[in-house]
C-alpha positions in Angstrom: 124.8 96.0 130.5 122.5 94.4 133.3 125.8 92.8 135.0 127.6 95.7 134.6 125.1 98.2 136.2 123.8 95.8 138.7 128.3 95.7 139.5 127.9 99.6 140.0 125.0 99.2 142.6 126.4 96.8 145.0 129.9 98.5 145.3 128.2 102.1 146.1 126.0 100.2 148.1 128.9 98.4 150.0 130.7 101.7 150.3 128.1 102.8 152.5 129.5 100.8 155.6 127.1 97.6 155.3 129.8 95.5 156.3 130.4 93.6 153.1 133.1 92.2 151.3 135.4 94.2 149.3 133.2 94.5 145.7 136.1 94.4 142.9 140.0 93.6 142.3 141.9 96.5 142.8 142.8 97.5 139.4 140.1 95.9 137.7 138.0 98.1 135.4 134.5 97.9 134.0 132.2 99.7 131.2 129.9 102.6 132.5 127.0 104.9 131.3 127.7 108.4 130.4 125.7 111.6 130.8 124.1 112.2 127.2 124.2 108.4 125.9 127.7 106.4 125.4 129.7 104.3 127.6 132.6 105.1 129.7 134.8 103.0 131.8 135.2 103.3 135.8 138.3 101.7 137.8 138.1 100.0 141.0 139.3 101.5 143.9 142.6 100.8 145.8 141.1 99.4 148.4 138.1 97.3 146.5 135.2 99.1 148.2 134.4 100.9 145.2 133.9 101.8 141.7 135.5 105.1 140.7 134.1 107.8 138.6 132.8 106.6 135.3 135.4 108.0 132.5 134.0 109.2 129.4 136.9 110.5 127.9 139.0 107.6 127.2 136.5 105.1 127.8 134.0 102.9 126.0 131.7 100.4 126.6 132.8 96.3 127.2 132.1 95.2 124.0 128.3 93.5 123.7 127.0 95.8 125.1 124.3 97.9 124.5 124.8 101.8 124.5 122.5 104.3 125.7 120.8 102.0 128.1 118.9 103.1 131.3 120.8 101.6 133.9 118.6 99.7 136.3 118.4 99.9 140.0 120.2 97.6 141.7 118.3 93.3 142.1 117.4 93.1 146.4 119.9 90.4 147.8 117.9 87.2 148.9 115.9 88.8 152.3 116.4 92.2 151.9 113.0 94.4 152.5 111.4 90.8 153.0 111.3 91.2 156.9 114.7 88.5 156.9 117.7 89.9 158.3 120.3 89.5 156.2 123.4 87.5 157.0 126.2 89.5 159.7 123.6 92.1 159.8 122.1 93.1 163.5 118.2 92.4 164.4 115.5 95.0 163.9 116.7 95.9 160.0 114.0 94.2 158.6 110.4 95.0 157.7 108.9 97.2 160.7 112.0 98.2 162.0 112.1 101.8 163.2 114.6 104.1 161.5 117.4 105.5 163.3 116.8 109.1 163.9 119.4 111.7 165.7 117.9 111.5 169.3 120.6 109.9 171.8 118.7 106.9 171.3 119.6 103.4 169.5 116.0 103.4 167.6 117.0 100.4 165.0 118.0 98.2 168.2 121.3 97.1 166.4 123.2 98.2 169.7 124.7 101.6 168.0 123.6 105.5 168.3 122.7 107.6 165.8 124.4 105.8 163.6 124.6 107.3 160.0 124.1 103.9 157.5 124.1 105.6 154.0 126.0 108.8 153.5 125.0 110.2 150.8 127.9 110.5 148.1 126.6 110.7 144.5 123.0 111.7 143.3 121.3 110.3 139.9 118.6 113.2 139.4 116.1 111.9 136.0 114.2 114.8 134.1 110.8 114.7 132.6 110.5 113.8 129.2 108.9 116.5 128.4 111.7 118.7 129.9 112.4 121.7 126.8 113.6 125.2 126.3 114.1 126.7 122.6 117.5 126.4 121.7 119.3 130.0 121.6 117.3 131.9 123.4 117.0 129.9 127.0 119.5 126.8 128.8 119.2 124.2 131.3 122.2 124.7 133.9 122.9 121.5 136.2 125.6 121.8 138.8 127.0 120.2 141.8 127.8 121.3 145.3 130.2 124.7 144.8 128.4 125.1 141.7 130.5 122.9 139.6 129.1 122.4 136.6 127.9 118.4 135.0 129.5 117.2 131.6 127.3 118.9 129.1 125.8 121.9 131.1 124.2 124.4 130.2 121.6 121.5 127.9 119.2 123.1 125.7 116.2 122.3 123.5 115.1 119.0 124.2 118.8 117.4 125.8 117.9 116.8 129.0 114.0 115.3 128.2 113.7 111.9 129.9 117.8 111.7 130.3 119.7 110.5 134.0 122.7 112.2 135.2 124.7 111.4 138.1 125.8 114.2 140.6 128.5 113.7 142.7 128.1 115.0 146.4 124.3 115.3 147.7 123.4 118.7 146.1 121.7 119.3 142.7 121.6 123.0 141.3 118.9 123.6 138.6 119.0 126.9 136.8 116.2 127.6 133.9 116.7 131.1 131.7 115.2 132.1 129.1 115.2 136.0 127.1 112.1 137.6 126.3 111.8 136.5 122.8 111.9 132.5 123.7 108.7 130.9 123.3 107.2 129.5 126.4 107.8 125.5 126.4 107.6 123.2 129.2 110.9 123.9 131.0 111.9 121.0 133.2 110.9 118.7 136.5 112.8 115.8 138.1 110.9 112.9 138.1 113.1 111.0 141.3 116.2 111.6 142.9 118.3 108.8 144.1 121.6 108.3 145.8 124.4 105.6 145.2 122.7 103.4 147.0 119.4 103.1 145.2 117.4 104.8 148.3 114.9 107.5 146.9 114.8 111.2 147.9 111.2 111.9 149.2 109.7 115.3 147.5 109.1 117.4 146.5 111.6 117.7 143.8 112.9 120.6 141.5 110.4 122.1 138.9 110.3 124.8 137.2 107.0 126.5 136.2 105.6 125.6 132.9 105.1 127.2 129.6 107.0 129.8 131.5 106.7 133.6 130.3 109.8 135.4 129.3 112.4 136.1 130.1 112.9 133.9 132.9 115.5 133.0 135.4 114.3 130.3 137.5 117.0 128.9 139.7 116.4 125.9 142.4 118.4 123.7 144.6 117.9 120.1 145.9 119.4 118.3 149.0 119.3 115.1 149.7 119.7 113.9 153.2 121.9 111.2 155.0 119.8 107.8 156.7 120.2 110.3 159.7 118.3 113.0 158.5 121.8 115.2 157.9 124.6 116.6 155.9 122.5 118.7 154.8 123.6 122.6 154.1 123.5 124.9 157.3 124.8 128.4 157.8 125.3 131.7 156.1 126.6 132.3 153.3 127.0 136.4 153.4 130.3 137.8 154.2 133.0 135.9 155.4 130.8 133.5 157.0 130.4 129.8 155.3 127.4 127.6 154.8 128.4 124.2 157.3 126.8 120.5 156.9 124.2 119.4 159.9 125.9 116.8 162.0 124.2 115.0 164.6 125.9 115.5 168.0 125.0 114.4 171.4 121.4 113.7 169.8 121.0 117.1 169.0 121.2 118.2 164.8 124.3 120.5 164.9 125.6 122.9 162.3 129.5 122.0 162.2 132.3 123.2 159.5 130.8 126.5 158.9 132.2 129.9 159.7 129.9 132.2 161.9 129.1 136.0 162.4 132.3 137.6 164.6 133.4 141.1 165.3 133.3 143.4 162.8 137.2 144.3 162.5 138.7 146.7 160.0 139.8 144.4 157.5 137.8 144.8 154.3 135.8 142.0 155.3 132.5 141.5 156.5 133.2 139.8 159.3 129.5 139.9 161.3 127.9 138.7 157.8 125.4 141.4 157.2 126.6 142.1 153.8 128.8 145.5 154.5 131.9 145.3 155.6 134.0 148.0 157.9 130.9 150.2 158.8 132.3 152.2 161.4 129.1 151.8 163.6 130.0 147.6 163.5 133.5 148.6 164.0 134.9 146.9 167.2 138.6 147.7 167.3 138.5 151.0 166.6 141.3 152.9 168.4 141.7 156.2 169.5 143.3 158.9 167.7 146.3 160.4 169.0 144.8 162.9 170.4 142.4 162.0 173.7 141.2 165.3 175.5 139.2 168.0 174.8 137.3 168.2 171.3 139.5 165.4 170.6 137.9 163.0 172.8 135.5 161.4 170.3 137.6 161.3 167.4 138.4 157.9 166.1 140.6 157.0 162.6 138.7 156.4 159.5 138.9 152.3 158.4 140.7 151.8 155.0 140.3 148.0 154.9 142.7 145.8 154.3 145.0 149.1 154.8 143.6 149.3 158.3 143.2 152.9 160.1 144.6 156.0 158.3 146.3 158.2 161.5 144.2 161.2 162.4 144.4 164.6 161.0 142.0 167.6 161.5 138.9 166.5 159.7 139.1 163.4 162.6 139.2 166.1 165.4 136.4 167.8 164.3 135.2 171.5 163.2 136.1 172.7 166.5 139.4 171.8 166.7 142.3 174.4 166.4 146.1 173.4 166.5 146.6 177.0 168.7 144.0 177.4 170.8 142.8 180.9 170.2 138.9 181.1 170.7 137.4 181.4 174.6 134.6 179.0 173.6 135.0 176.7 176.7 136.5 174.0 175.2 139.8 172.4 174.9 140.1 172.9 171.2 144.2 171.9 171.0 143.1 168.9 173.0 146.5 169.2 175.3 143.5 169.6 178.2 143.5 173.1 179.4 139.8 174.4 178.7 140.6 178.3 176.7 144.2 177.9 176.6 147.7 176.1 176.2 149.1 173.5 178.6 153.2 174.4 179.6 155.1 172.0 181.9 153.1 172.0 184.8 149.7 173.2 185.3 151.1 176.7 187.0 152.7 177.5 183.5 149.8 176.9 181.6 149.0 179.7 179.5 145.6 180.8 179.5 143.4 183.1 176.7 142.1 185.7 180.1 138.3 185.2 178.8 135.8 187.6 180.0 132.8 186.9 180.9 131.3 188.2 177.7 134.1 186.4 175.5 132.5 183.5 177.2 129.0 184.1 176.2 129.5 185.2 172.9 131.9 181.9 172.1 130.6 179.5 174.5 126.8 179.9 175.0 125.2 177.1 176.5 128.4 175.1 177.3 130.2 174.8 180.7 132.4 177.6 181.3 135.1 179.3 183.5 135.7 183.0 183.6 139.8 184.0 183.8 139.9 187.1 184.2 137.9 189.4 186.4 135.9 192.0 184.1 132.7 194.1 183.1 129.7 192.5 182.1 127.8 194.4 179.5 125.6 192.1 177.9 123.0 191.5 180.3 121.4 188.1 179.1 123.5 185.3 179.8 122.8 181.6 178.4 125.3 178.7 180.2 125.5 175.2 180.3 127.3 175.5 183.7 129.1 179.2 185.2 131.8 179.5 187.4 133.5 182.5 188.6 136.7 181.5 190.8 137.7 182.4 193.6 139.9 185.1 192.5 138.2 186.5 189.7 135.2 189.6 189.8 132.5 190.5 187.3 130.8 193.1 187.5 127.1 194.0 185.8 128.2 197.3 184.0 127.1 200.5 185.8 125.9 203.0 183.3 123.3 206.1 183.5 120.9 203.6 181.4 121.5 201.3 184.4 118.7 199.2 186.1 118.7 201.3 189.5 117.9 204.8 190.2 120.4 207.6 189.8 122.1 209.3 192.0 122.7 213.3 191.8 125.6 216.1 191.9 125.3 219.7 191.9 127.7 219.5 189.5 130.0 222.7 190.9 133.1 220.5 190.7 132.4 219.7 187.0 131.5 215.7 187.3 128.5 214.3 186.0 125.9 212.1 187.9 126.9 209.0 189.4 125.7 206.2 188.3 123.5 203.1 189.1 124.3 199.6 188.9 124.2 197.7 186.0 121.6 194.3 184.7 123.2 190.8 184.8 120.7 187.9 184.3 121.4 184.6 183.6 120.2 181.2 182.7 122.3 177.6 183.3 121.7 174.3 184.5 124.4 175.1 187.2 126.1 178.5 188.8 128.9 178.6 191.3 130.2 181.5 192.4 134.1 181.1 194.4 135.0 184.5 193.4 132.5 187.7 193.3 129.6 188.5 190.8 128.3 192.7 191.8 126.0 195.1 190.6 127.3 197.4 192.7 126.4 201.2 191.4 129.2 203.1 190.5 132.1 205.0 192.6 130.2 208.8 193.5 131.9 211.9 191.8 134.8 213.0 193.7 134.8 215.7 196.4 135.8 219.3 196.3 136.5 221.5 198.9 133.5 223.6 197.7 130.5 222.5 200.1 128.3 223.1 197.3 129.6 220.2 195.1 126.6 217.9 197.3 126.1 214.3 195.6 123.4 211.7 196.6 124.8 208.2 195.9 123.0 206.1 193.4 120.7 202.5 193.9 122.4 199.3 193.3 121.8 197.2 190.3 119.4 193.9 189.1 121.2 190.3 189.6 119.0 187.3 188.5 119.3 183.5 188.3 117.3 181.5 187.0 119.2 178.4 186.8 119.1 174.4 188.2 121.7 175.2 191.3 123.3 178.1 192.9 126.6 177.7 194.9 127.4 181.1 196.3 130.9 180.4 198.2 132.4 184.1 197.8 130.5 187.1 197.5 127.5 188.0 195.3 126.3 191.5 196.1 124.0 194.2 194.5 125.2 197.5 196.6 124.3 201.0 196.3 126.6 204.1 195.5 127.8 206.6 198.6 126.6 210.4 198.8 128.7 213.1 200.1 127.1 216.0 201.3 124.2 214.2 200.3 122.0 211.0 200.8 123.2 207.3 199.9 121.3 205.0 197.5 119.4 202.2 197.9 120.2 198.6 198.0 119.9 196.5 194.3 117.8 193.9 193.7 118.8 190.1 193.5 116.2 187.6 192.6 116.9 184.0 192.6 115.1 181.0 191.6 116.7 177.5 191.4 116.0 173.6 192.2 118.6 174.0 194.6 120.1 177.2 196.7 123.3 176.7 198.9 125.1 179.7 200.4 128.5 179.6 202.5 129.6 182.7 201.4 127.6 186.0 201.1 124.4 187.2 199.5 123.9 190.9 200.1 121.4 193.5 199.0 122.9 197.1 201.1 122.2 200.8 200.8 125.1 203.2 200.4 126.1 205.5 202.8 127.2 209.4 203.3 129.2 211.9 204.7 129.1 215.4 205.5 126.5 217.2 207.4 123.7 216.3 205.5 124.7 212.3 206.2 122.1 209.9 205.1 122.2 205.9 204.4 120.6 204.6 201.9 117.8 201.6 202.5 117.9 198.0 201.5 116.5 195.9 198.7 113.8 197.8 197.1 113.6 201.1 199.8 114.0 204.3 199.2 117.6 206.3 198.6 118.3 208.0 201.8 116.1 211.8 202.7 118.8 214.1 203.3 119.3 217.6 201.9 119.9 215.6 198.4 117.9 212.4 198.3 120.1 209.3 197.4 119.4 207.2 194.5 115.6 205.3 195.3 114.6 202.0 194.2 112.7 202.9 191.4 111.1 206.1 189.4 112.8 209.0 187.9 116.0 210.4 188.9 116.1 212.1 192.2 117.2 215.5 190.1 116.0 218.4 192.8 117.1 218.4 196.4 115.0 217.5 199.3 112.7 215.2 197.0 112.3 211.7 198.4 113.5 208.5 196.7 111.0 206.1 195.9 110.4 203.0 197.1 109.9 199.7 195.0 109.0 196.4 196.3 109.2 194.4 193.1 113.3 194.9 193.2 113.3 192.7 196.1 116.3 190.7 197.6 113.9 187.0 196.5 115.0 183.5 197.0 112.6 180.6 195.6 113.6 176.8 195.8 115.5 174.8 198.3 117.9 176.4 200.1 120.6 175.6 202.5 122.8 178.0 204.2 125.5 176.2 205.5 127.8 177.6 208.6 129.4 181.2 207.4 127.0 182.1 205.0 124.6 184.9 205.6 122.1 186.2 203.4 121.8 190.0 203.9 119.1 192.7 202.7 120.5 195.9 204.8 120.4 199.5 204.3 123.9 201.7 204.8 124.5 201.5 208.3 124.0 197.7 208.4 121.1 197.7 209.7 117.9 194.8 208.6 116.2 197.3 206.1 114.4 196.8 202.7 111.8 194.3 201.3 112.7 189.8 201.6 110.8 187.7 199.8 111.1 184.0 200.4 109.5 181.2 198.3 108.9 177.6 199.0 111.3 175.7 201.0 113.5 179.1 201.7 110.8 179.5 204.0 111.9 177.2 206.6 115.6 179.5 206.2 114.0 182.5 207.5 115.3 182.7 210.8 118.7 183.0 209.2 118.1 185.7 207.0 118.4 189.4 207.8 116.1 191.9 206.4 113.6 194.6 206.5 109.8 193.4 205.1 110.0 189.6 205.0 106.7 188.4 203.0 106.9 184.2 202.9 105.0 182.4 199.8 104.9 178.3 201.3 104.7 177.0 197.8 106.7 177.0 194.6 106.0 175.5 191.6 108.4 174.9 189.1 107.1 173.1 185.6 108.9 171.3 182.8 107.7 169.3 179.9 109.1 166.0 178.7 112.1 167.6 177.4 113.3 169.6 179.7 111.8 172.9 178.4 109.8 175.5 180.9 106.1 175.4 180.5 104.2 179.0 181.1 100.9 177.3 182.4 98.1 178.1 184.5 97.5 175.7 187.7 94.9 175.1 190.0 95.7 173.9 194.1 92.7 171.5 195.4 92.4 170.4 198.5 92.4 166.7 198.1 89.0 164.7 197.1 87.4 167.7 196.5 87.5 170.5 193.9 88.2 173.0 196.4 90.3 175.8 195.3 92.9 176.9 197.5 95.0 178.7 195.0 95.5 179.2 191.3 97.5 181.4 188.6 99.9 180.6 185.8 103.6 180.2 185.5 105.8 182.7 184.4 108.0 182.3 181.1 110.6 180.5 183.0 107.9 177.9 184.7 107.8 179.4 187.7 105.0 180.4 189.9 104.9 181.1 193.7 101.6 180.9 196.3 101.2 181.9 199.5 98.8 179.8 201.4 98.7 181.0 205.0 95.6 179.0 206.0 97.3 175.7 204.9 97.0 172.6 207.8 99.7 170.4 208.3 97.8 167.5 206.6 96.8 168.7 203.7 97.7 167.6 200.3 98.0 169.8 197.2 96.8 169.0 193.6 98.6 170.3 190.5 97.2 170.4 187.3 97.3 172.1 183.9 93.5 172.5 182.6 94.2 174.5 180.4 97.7 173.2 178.6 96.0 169.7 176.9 99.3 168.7 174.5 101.3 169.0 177.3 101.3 165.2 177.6 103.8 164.6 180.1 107.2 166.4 181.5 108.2 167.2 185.4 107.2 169.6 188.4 109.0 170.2 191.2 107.0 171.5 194.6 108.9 173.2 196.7 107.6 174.1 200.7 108.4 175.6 203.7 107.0 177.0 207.2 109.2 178.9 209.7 106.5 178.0 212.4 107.6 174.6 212.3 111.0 175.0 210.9 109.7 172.7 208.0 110.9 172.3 204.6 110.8 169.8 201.6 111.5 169.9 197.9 110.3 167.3 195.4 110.4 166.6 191.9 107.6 164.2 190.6 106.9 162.8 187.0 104.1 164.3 186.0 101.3 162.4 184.1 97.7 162.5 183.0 95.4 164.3 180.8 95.3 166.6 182.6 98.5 165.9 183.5 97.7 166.1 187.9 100.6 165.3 191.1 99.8 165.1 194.9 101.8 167.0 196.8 102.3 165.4 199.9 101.4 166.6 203.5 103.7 168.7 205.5 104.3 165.7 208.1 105.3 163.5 204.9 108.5 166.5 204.2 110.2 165.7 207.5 
């Protein structure tokens, strides 16, 4: 059996690309071991450079000898591992020579590079003797590479103690179970791992833990390395990707054969390996649905794998989605891309929904939206992503008796009730542009008889307020009183603005109504007094004006107001007048519309240099008090709190061109972080500047820069 298994050594050996002669007769056959005792028989390759598999089917052992023998490792040819180089072989193989490792570099000195000199092709893994699981209740599974499974696997008991089984490839899998009834025995370890060529696998080897508890599952792998260091398993094994072997390339260890992460496709496979396949947040050729515009913009198909993408239907397009369009909730919801209506052949036949300006607030709050038809505003708070009223459309705050201004009065002789005031409109948006006309104009004054005695005093104009991000006012927004005939016309309306930004090449006008008759009066501007004839017009605030000759009142908190940056641009005007167009009424002017007032007409013009406008780190208005310090000192120049909206105003007369303000929040400690933007102005020096500036700090604290720095 010596002869025989010393036959065995030599031709894997030669196999490995020593350069020896051919090791058997093509054809020729000799007796082998099998796994589990017995002999087989193995047949020499066509070539001659090796001995096959060993057969244990049809085999048996050459007769003499023994069965069941250990086979030996294979005698050292005269020199080898004795420092002598053996004959044909290159220099530097002998004792002290360095192995070749992958590194560009020829490290054996036998004039070749990285040079693999024993691939790995078979392993012969030997168990401890002691090596035991109870038979029934736990098994010994050996496999190869792909989990192929060795002659006799799974062993139990006591079958694998002390035994030898060869293993083709370089992989051993090991795979221990037990239930929880087994009794604990020893399980199993490999005692040495060796490939066909006799050259020993350095630890540390498979082995399971001892006297294990149950139930167990104790499953191990074992790699044996080329002379190189490679062929070893690399990779993922998740998905669709595939482990690969390491290669050594360029003196680098590469991973080659194996199939890597890619895009995730909808395919039913997991193509970027993460174990889940076709998540639609991986998904990278998605298409579009049919659909592209409007609330259909977003929608994508839903992947079926393999089946790909199922076409689009409603649930795709989303709850807003309507195959008629028939809400005016600014948006496209048939997705044919007319905003509030149906698209026809060209955009002059496109068929709109004609949404008010309350449809729009009731169906589209906080979205960007277009009024289409002109109309009455009744609802006096509006909330808007964005607002625009074209240029041929007009809304109108609603005049009513419960109006915001100041009624007018009629005898009544002719049968027609009072006339009435103008109507509230407020509202809130990130942006406002006005092409068309937005009024709160009061309402049209009873009409006339030919009865002298039928005397009416017009009523006051209405409240318009913005407080939004920007104002484009390119047509008209007005807030005018009612006329008087026989009697006095009202005053002017109020209109208060605050914004980042102010531009104006249209109109902004705040005017008293006027009169007829012998008892003629106008009324005043922004916040005055109805006019003082016989019958007082409608005044800015107080009760009605109900008995002739009383005055109207007068009310300087309805002022025409403009806070923030503001630009009028050529053939804009910015108007507080009373009826005979004449500067009348009260101007208020915040910030950077300070350096604006040159350009704008009006009665009482009070100027506030600073505006203060305060956000927290989401966007949200702060109400906060605020203290103005001259800088390096605590020197109070001003202090107050912002209003619900975050804004606060502060006149500061006595300021000097260099100094600096201070803002802070003493009193506000969780507001961590967020915005303010510092808006100033001086008419003196025609000087204006606007800033926004992260605000910081605990408490949170900005300079404001000197007036020289705003030029």
């Amino acid at each position: 059996m010596r002869a025989a298994a010393h036959g065995v050594a030599l031709a894997m050996f030669a196999a490995a690309g020593c350069g020896a002669e051919p090791v058997c007769d093509r054809g020729a056959t000799q007796a082998c071991l099998c796994v589990g005792g017995g002999g087989g028989a193995q047949a020499c390759a066509d070539d001659g450079s090796r001995w096959g598999v060993c057969d244990c089917a049809t085999g048996g052992p050459a007769e003499g000898e023994g069965e069941g023998e250990a086979v030996d490792a294979p005698p050292k040819a005269e020199g080898e591992g004795e420092g002598e180089a053996s004959e044909g072989e290159g220099e530097g193989e002998g004792e002290g020579a360095v192995p070749e490792s992958c590194n560009g570099q020829d490290d054996d000195g036998d004039g070749r590079v990285d040079e693999v000199e024993v691939a790995v092709e078979s392993l012969r893994v030997t168990f401890d003797p002691r090596t035991s699981v109870e038979p029934g209740r736990g098994a010994i599974e050996v496999a190869g590479r792909d989990d192929v499974p060795v002659q006799g696997s799974p062993f139990s008991g006591a079958d694998l103690a002390g035994r030898t089984i060869d293993i083709p490839g370089n992989l051993v899998r090991i795979r221990l179970t037990a239930d929880a009834q087994a009794t604990p025995l020893f399980g199993y370890a490999v005692t040495s791992v060796v490939d066909q060529s006799g050259r020993e696998a350095p630890g540390p080897l498979p082995e399971s833990a001892h006297d294990h508890p149950a139930p167990v599952d104790d499953d191990r792998t074992f790699e044996m390395a080329d002379s190189l260091g490679m062929g070893l398993t690399c990779g993922d094994d998740v998905g669709a990707c595939t482990h690969g072997r390491t290669t050594c390339l360029g003196g680098r260890q590469v991973c080659t054969g194996d199939q890597r992460p890619s895009d995730e496709l909808c395919n039913g496979l997991d193509d970027d390996c993460d174990g889940d396949a076709d998540e639609p947040e991986d998904l990278t050729d998605t298409p579009p649905c049919d659909k592209t515009l409007g609330v259909c913009a977003v929608a994508r198909p839903v992947c079926q794998g393999a089946e790909g993408y199922a076409p689009c239907n409603s649930q795709n397009y989303g709850p807003d989605y309507e195959v008629t369009e028939l809400n005016c909730d600014c948006l496209d919801n048939d997705c044919d891309g007319v905003v509030d209506g149906s698209s026809g052949v060209g955009a002059a036949d496109d068929a709109l929904l004609g949404c008010t300006i309350d449809d729009l607030a009731v169906g589209g709050e906080g979205r960007d939206c277009v009024v289409q038809v002109s109309s009455t505003a009744t609802l006096v708070d509006y909330r808007f992503g964005s607002l625009r009223i074209p240029d041929d459309i007009t809304v109108a705050a609603e005049a009513s008796l419960d109006g915001c201004g100041h009624r007018g009065w009629d005898t009544g002789n002719c049968g027609h009730p009072p006339t009435m005031p103008g109507g509230c409109f407020s509202v809130r948006a990130d942006e406002v542009v006005v092409d068309g006309a937005l009024t709160a104009n009061a309402g049209p004054r009873s009409a006339s008889c030919s009865n002298r005695e039928s005397w009416a005093s017009g009523p006051s104009g209405g409240n318009l307020a913005f407080k939004v991000g920007h104002l484009t006012v390119n047509g008209r927004v007005e807030a005018n009183g009612g006329n008087g005939f026989y009697g006095s016309g009202g005053a002017a309306g109020s209109i208060r603005v605050r914004a980042r930004g102010v531009i104006v090449s249209g109109t902004l006008r705040a005017a008293g109504g006027t009169s007829q008759g012998a008892n003629e009066r106008v009324g005043g501007g922004a916040g005055g007094p109805g006019g003082t004839g016989s019958i007082p017009g409608g005044g800015a605030g107080g009760p009605p004006s109900i008995e002739p000759r009383e005055p109207g009142g007068e009310d300087p908190n309805r002022p025409l107001e403009i806070t923030g940056r503001l630009t009028i641009l050529d053939g804009g005007a910015i108007q507080s007048v009373n009826g005979a167009g004449e500067p009348a009424g009260y101007v208020r002017l915040n910030g950077h519309a300070v350096a604006n007032a040159d350009r704008v007409v009006g009665g009482a013009i009070t100027e506030n240099a600073l505006a203060i406008h305060l956000m927290n780190d989401v966007g949200v208005p702060v109400e906060a008090g605020f203290r103005l310090v001259r800088e390096g000192t605590e020197e109070a120049v001003a202090e107050g709190r912002t209003d619900e909206e975050g804004w606060a105003t502060v006149d500061a007369p006595d300021l000097s061109v260099d100094l600096r303000h201070r803002f802070e929040v003493p009193d506000t400690p969780a507001l961590g972080g967020g915005a303010v933007f510092l808006s100033f102005g001086d008419a003196g020096l025609q000087l204006g500047c606007a800033l926004e500036l992260g605000l910081r700090g605990d408490p949170p604290a900005v300079l404001f820069p000197a007036m020289q720095d705003c030029r």
